[in-house]
C-alpha positions as CSV (number, residue, x, y, z in Angstrom):
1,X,35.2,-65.9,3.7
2,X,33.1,-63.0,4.9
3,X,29.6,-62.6,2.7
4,X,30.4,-59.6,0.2
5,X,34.2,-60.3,0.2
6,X,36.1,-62.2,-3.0
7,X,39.5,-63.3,-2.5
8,X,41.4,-64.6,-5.5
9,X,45.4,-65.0,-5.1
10,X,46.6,-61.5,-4.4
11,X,43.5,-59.9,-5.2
12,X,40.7,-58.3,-2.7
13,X,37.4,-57.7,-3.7
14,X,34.2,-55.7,-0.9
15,X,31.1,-54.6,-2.0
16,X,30.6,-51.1,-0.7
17,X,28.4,-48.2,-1.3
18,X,29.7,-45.1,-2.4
19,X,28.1,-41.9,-3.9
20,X,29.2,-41.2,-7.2
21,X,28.9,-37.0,-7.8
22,X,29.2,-36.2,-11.5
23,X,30.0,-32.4,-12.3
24,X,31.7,-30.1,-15.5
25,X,35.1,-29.0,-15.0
26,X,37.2,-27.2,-17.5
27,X,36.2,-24.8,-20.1
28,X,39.1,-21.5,-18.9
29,X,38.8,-18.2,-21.2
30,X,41.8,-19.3,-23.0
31,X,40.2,-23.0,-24.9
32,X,42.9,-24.4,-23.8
33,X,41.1,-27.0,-21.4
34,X,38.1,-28.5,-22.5
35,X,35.1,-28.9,-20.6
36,X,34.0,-32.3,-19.4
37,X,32.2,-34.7,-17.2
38,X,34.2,-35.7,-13.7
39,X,33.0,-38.3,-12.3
40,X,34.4,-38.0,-8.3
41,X,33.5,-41.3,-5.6
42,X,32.8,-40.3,-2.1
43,X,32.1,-43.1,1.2
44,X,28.6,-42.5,3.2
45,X,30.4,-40.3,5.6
46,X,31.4,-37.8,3.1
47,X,35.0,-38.9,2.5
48,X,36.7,-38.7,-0.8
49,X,37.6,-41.6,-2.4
50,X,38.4,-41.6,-6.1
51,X,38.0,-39.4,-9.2
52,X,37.5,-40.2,-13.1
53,X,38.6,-37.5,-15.1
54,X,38.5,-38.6,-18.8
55,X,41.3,-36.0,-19.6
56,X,44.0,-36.9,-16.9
57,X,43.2,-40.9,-18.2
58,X,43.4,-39.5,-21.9
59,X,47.1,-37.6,-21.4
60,X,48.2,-40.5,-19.5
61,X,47.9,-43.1,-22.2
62,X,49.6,-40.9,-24.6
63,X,52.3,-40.3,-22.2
64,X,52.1,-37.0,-20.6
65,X,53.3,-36.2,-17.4
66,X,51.5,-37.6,-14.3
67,X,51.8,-34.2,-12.9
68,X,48.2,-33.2,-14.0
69,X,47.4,-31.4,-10.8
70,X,46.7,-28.0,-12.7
71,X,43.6,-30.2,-14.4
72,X,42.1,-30.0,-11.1
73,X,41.9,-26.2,-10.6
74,X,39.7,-25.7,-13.8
């Protein structure tokens, strides 16, 4: 096994460094998105990786769509 690399059954684990960018999103004219903190995940050579929107993760548990895309443009 490689030093910084955990292998359990099917699982994969690497330590890596990311930069983690944290910025307000939401809050249109109309209330009808509220703002809130996004957290988005990017690699040292400025490639996205991931984003943490607490909104998309709160309609998802209570069954909304997945298609949350129009979160994205506030």
């Amino acid at each position: 096994m490689n030093e910084g690399t955990a292998m359990q059954n099917d699982i994969r684990a690497k330590l890596i460094q990311v930069i983690e960018v944290e910025h307000l999103r939401g809050g249109d004219e109309t209330g009808g998105l509220p703002s809130r903190w996004v957290k988005t995940y990017w690699d040292l050579k400025g490639n996205f990786l991931s984003e943490n929107d607490p909104l998309v993760e709160e309609l998802s548990r209570k069954g909304s769509p997945t298609g949350t895309d129009f979160l994205r443009r506030s």
